[in-house]
Every structure is written in structure tokens, then in C-alpha cells.
C-alpha positions as CSV (number, residue, x, y, z in Angstrom):
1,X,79.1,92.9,102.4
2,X,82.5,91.2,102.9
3,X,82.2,89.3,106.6
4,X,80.8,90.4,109.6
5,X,81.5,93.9,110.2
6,X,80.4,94.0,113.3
7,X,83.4,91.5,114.2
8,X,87.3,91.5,113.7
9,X,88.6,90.9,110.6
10,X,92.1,89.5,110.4
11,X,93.9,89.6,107.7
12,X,97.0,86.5,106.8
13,X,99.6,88.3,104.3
14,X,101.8,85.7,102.9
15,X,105.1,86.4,100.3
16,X,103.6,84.1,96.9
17,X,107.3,84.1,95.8
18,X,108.1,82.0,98.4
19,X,104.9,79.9,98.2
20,X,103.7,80.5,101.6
21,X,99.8,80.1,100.4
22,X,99.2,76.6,102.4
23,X,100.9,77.9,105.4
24,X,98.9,80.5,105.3
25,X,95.7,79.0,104.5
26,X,96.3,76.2,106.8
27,X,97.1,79.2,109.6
28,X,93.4,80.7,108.5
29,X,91.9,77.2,109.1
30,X,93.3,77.6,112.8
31,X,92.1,80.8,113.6
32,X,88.4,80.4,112.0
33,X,88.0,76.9,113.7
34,X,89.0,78.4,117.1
35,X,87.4,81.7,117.0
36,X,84.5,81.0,114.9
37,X,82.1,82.8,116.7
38,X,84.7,86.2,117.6
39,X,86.1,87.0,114.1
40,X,84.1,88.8,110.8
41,X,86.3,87.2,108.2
42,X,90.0,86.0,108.1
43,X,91.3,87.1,104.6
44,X,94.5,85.9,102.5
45,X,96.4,88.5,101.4
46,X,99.3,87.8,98.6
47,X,102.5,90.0,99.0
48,X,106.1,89.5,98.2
49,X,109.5,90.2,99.8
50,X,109.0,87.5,101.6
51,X,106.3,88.5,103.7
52,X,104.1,86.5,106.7
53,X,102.5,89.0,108.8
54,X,98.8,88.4,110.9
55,X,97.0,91.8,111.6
56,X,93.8,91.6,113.4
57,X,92.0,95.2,112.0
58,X,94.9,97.1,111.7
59,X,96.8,96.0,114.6
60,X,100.0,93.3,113.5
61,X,100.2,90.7,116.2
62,X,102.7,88.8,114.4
63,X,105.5,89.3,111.6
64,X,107.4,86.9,110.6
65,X,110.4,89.2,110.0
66,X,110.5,90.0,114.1
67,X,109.3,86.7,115.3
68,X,109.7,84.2,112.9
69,X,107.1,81.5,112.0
70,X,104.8,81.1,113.8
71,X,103.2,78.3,115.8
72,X,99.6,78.1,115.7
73,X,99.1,78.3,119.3
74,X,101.1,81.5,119.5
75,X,99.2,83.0,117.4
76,X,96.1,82.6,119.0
77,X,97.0,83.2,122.0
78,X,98.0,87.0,120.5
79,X,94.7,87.0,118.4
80,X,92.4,86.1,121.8
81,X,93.8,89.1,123.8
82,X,92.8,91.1,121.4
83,X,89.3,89.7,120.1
84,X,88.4,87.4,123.4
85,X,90.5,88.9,126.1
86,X,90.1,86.1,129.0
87,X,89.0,83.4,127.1
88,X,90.3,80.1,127.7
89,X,92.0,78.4,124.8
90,X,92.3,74.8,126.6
91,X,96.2,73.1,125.4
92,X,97.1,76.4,123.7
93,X,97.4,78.6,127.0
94,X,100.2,75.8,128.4
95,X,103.3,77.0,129.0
């Protein structure tokens, strides 16, 4: 049994034509470290076309295509309300 399915699973897809594996691993890093104890599994997911898109089930909450990169911070913040809605994240909640 893959991760905790009892939990969130989010899911990194990253373009490997455009060699976005560390980004995206290095984004997975982020988001296990801060919600180790919220999440079932973060997965890598190769694609192409240049593709960077964060889905938490089957919900996107970010695409690169509409919002750019993103910044770590950003991202959790987007991840929390959905899998810890209210939780503090310290630095990260700062305007």
C-alpha cells in the first residue's frame, strides 16, 4: 500500500524535457518536512510540455502555466488550507 491512505496525497508533476526533476524534488522536500504529520505521500510525477503543476488528491493548487513558479511558501500556504486549514506555518504566513 502506497502511503497513508488515510491522508492526502499530493502529487509534484514536473515537464523532464525541461529538467525540472530537482525543482521538483527539492519542492517535495518542502512540503514533506512541513507537513510531515498531514500528508499520505507526496509523489513525482514526470510529464512533458513543459509542465509544473501541485495537486493535493485531485484538487490543482498550483500550475505553473497560471501562476508561474512557485515559491515554497506559496505553496504551502495553498497546501495548508486544504490539508491543515488554520494551522500556523510560522515565517511562511508573512505578508
Amino acid at each position: 500500500m502506497l502511503g497513508r491512505v488515510d491522508k492526502p496525497r499530493v502529487e509534484v508533476e514536473y515537464c523532464i524535457r525541461c529538467r525540472w526533476l530537482p525543482r521538483a524534488a527539492w519542492l517535495a522536500q518542502e512540503l514533506l518536512t512541513t507537513f510531515e504529520n498531514e500528508l499520505g505521500a507526496v509523489a513525482l510525477v514526470p510529464g512533458e510540455g513543459g509542465v509544473f503543476t501541485v495537486r493535493v488528491d485531485d484538487t490543482v493548487v498550483w500550475n505553473r502555466k497560471d501562476d508561474g513558479f512557485p515559491e515554497p511558501t506559496a505553496v504551502k500556504r495553498r497546501v495548508r488550507d486544504l490539508v491543515a486549514p488554520g494551522r500556523p506555518l510560522g515565517h511562511a504566513d508573512a505578508p
